[in-house]
N, C-alpha and C positions, 0 to 999 in steps of 0.2 A: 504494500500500500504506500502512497506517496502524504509524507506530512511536510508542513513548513515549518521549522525551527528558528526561532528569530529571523525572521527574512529567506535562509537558505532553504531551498530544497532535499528530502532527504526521502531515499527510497527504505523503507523498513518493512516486516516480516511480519506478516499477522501474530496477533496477540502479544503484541510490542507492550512493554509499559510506558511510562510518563520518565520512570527514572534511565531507562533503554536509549529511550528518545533524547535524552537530552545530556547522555554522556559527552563531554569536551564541550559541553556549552557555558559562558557563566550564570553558573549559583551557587548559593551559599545556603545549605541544608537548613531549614525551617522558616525560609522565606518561603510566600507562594509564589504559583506557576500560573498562568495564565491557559486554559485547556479552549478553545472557539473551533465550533463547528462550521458550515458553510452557511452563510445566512440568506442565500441569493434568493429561498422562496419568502425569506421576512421582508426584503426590499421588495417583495410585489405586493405583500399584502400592507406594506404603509401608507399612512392617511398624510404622511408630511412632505413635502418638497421643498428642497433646498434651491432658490433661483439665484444665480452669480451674476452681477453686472459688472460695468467698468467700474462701479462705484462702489461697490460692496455684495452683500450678498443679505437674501432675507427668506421666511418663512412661510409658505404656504400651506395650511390644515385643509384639507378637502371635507368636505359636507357628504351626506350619506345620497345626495340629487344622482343622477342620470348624466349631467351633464360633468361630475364629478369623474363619472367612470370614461365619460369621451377624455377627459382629461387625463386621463392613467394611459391611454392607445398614441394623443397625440402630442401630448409635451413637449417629445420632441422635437416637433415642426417646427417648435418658437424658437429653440437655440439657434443663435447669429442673426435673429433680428433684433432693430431697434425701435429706441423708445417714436415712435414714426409724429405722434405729435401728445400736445398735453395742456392740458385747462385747468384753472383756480379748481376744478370738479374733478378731474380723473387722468390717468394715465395711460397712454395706449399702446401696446406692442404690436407688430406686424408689418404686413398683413401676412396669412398664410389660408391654404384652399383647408375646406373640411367638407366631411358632409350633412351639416345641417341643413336643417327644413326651416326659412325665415319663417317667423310669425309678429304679427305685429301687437299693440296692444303695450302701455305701459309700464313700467316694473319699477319696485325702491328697491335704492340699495343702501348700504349703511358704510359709513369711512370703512377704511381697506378690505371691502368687499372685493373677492375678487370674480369675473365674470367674461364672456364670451360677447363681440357683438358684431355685427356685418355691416360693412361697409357698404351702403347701395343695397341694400339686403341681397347681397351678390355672396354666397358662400364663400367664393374664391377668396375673397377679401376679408377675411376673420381676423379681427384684431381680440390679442387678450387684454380687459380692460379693471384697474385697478380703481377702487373710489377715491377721492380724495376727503371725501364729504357724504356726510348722509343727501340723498339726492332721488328723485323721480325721473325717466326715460323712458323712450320708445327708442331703441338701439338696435331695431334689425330680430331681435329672439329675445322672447319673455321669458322672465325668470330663470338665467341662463345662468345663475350663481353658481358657482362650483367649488370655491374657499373662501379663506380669507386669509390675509396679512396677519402673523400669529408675532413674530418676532423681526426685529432690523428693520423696524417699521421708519426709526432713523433715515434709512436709503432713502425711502421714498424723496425725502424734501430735499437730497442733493443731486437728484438727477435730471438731464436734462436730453432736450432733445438731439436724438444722434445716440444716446448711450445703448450698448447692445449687452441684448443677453447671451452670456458667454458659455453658461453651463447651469441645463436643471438635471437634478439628479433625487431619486427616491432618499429620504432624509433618515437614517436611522438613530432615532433618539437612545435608545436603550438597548441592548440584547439581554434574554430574558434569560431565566438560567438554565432551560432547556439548548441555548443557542451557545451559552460562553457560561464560562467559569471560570474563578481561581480554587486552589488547591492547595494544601501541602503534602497528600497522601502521594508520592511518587509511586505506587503500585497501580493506579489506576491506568486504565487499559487506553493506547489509544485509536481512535478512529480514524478510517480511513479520510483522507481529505482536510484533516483537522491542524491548524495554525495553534502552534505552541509559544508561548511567550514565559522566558525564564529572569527578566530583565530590563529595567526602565533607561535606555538613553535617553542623554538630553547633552543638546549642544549647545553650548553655555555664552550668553553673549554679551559681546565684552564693551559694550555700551553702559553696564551698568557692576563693575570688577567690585565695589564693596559688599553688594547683595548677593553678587558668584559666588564669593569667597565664604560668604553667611551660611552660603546653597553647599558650600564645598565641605566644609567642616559641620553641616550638620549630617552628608551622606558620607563621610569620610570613613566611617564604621560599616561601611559595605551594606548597612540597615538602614532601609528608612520606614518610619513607621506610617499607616493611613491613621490619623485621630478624629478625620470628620471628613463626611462625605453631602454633596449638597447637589440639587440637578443639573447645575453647569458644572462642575469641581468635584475632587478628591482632592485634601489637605492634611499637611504635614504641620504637628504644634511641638514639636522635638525642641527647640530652644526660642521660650517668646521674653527673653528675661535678656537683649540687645539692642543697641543702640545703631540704625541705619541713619541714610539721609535719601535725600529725591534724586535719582540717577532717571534711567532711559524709561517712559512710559511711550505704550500704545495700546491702538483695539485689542484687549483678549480674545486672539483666536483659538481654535481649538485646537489642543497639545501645546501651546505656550505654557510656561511655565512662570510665575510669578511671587514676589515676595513683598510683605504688606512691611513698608517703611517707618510710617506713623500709626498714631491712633488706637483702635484697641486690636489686641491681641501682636504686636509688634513683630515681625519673624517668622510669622508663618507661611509657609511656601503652600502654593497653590498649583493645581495642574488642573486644565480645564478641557473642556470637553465639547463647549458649548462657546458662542460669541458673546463675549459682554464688551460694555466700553469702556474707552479709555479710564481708571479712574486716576487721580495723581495722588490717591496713598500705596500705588502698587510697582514696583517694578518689575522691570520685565528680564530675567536671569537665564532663557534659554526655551531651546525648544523641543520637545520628545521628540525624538529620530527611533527608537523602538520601547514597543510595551506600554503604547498609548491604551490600550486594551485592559494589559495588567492594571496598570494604574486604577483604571476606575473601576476595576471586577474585583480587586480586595477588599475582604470586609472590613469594617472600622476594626482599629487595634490589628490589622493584619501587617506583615512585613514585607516589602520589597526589596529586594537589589538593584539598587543605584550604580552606572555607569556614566558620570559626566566627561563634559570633553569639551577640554582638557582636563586632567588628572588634578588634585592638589599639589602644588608647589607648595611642598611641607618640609623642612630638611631641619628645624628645630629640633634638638632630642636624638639627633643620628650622629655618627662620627665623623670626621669629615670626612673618612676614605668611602663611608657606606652614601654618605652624598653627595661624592664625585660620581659615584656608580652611577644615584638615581638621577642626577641631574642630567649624566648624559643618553640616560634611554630616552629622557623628555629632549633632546636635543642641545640641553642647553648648558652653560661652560660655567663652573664655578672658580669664585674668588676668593681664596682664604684669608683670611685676617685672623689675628687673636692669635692664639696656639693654634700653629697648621700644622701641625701631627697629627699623623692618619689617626692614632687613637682619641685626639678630645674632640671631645663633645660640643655640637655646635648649642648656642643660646640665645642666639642672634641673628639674623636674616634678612637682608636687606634687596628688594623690596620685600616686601611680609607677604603682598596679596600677588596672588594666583596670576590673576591677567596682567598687571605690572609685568612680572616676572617675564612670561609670555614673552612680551613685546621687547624686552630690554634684551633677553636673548643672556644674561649673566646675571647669575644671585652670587652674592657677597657672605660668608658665611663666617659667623666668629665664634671660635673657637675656646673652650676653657678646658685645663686637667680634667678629669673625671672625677675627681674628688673634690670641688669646686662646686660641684651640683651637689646640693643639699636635699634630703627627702621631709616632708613633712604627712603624717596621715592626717587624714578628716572624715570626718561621720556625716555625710548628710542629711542622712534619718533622725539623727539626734539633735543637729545643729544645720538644720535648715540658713534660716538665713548667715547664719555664722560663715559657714562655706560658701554661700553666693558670695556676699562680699570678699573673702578673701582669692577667690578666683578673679571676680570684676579688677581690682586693685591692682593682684599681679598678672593679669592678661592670662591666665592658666584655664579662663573660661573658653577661648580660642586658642591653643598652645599647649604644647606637652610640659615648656619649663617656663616658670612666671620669673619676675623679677620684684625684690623688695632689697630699699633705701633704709638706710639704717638713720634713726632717728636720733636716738641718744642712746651710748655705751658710756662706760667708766670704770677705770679700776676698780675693781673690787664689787664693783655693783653686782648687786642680787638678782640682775635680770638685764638683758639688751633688749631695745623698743623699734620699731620701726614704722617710716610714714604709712597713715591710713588716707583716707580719704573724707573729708570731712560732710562733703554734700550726700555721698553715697550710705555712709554712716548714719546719715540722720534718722533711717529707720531700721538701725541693727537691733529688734528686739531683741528685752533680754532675754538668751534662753539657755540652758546644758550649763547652770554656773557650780563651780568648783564643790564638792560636799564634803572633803575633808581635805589632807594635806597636798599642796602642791608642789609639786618633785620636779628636779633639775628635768628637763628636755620637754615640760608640758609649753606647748602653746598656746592662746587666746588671744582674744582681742577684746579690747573696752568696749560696753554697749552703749546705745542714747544715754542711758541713763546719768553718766557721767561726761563731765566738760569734755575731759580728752577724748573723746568718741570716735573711734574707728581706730587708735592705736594698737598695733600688733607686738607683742610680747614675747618672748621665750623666758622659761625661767631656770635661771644659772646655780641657785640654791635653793634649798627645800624653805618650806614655808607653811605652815601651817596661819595664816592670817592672811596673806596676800597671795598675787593671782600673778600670773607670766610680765603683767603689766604695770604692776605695783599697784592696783586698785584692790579691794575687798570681794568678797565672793557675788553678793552683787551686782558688781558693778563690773563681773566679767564673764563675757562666752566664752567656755573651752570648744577649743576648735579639734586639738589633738597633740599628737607628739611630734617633738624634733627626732629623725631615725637616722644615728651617723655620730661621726666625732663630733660633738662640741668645742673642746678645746683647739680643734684645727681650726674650723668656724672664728674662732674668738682671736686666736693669734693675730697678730696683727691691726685687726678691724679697730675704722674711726668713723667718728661720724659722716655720712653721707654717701659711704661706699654703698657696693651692688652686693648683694648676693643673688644667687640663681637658687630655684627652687622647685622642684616636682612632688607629685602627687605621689604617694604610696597605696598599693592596696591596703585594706584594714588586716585582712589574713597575713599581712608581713608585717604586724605590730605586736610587739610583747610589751603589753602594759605592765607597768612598776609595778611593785607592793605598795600602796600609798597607806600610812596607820596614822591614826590621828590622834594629837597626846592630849593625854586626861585632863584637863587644867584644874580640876576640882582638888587636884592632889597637890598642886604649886601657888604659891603665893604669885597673887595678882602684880601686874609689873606696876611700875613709876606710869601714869598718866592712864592707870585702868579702872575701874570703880565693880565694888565686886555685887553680884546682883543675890535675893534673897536663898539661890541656890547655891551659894558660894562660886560661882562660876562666875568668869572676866568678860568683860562686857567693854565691848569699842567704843569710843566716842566716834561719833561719824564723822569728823574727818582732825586724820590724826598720820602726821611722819611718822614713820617710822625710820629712818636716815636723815642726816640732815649736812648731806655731802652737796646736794646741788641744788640752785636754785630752783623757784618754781618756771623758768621759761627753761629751764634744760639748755644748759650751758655750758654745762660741766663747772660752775665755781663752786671753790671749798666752803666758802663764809654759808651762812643758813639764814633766810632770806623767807618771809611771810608769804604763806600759800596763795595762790591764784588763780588755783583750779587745775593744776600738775594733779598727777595719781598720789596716793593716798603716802603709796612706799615711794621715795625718791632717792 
């Protein structure tokens, strides 16, 4: 039996399966497949036609009349004529012969009715006529209605005399699940004649490289998920927690592919199916070239395999000899900067975005030791917003390795801090805060709750009172652990240097012994007031160091608080 395989032709053997069929093609096991039969008896039994002019293209729904079914035999007669003339009232195509029987006698018709009517009541001369307006006639044949204008009813008011119909074609809105399907059961048998799809291209355009790039990194996991499906669309809500701008807009045709810039739901990619128009909160990031089908035959929550094109230009997180390799499969010539030894690690990428890349024809890559990348774990089950922001900050939300700015260090200090971001912070709830001691390598960050909001902390000494940040428990979100040397970390480092920093799995974290000490058994310190439990009680806000100022400066003198963390 003969099937098509993404596009190819492929002769196969009765009682073939799905997983048979599609050895050496791409997929990635528990994506779906796309399974379509032959549908050429559903394009005769449709009630819609698609009509294409020089100006666009729009909808015709046929009515259940007589003259609906003449319209199923002759449609084709109109294709390559034109609009021959047109009135504040209606529109005309032709002429073309039929064989209608004139009748005379008046008829209404309603705005974009569509209808037949005779020229000279001369059959030969059958113009097909569109309304412009609700309106009454004697046009040659009564009651000759046989659709109407359902959609792209737009076209109408930009066309003009001379514009020709270039192509009508039976319109298939939907295939039912008797005609197409998707799947994941690879055992399923296939049919003869039947069009397999294993895989969504799309050719990515480079008219709009910030939203590519949004497009690139959210299929860059070979997954992309459907989280909502709608009658012109299937839509992808993989990452709506980004910040786009207004790049290339146009009419959404169908298989364009777009990403909503502003407004609500920010990021989500779009693949259409149907014509919408232009809107300017969408741009427009490429166009399916295969598994226009898939696309919209997965159920919600179902998965696809993404192949865009071009590839991501991603070489952050590789070595540089592994992104010499990759840079030149993509054709393109790398420049080392930083440590250009094949073994470090690049951290840096210049142009960052994809279609840059592209066009420049050389990525600049820079390079560190491999012991220079620092790992940090995070939970973001437990510390939801705590993780966004610390991904936003160090770019690890688009990137395998982030960067963070060291804020303030200091001999001897109980903890190293680094810039947060003070606007993005504003609503770091607080959440996961510390419950007992906090131990050299935990991380956090400060929440709203506190002045210094959105400062990042590691903590270099145990502590049982203060948090990575020198704030109190709640005034911190634990995020996770530092995983690695500290003391290599810390050599050296001053204020304002870089570090680099990745993501760890949580399954490659060995969490401390944290024990928390009994204070009921020790005498309250100098500046603590003990409460009717015998237990030490904080004042809310209280030094505990009084090495440096409150603007973090590093001075020795000790200097009236200002809204610095609690420990300085």
């Amino acid at each position: 039996m003969r099937t098509v395989v993404n596009g190819k032709e492929k002769e196969l053997p009765d009682g073939t399966t799905v997983a048979q069929a599609i050895k050496g093609e791409p997929y990635v096991p528990g994506n779906s497949v796309a399974l379509i039969r032959h549908t050429g008896a559903q394009r005769k039994l449709t009630n819609e036609y698609m009509v294409k002019t020089t100006k666009g293209q729009f909808i015709i729904q046929l009515n259940a009349s007589s003259y609906a079914d003449a319209w199923k035999n002759i449609y084709r007669d109109a294709i390559g004529k034109s609009l021959r003339w047109q009135t504040s009232r209606l529109h005309a195509f032709g002429s073309f012969p039929t064989q209608f029987q004139g009748t005379r006698g008046t008829s209404s018709y309603k705005r974009y009715d569509c209808f037949f009517a005779l020229g000279g009541f001369d059959a030969s001369t059958t113009y097909l006529i569109i309304s412009r307006i609700d309106m009454s006639d004697d046009l040659g044949l009564k009651d000759a209605v046989f659709g109407r204008v359902t959609r792209g009813r737009h076209i109408l008011d930009h066309l003009d005399e001379g514009d020709i119909i270039e192509h009508i074609e039976p319109f298939v809105l939907r295939m039912t699940s008797q005609d197409a399907f998707a799947t994941v059961d690879l055992t399923t048998p296939v049919e003869d004649g039947m069009v397999i799809e294993t895989y969504v291209g799309v050719k990515l355009d480079e008219r709009s490289p910030l939203c590519c790039e949004h497009f690139l990194m959210v299929a860059s996991e070979g997954n992309l998920s459907i989280d909502e499906k709608g009658f012109s669309y299937s839509a992808c809500e993989a990452n709506l927690d980004t910040n786009l701008g207004q790049e290339y807009t146009d009419v959404r045709q169908p298989d364009v592919v777009t990403v909503r810039h502003k407004g609500h739901q920010t990021g989500k990619i779009f693949f259409y199916n149907q014509v919408r128009q232009t809107s300017r909160s969408h741009n427009q990031v490429g166009k399916v070239t295969n598994g226009s089908n898939l696309v919209h035959l997965v159920p919600v929550r179902g998965n696809v395999l993404v192949k865009p094109d071009p590839t991501r230009v991603m070489t952050i997180g590789k070595t540089q000899v592994e992104a010499e390799i990759f840079l030149e499969t993509l054709g393109l010539t790398q420049k080392r900067t930083g440590d250009v030894s094949d073994g470090a690690v690049i951290v840096e990428q210049e142009p960052e975005m994809t279609i840059h890349a592209i066009k420049q024809r050389e990525v600049e890559t820079m390079g560190v030791p491999p012991e220079k990348v620092f790992s940090i774990s995070m939970d973001p089950t437990k510390s939801p917003w705590t993780v966004r922001y610390l991904r936003k900050i160090t770019g690890l939300d688009h990137k395998p390795i982030g960067i963070l700015k060291v804020h303030f260090t200091y001999e001897n200090m109980p903890m190293i801090t680094f810039e947060g971001n003070n606007l993005l912070a504003a609503d770091l709830y607080p959440e996961r805060s510390s419950t007992g001691r906090s131990v050299r390598g935990d991380v956090a960050i400060t929440n709203m709750s506190r002045p210094q909001k959105g400062l990042v902390g590691i903590r270099l000494e145990n502590s049982d009172e203060f948090g990575p940040t020198g704030e109190e428990a709640q005034g911190t979100n634990v995020l996770g652990r530092f995983i690695g040397d500290l003391d290599h970390m810390m050599k050296d480092i001053q204020e304002g240097d870089i570090i680099y920093v990745r993501k760890v799995p949580l399954d490659e974290v060995v969490e401390p012994e944290k024990k928390t000490k009994i204070r009921a058994t020790k005498k309250a310190p100098i500046g603590k007031v003990k409460g009717k439990t015998g237990t030490s009680k904080k004042p809310p806000k209280r030094s505990q160091t009084k090495k440096v100022n409150s603007a973090g400066t590093g001075s020795k003198k000790s200097t009236k608080k200002t809204g610095k963390s609690n420990e300085q």
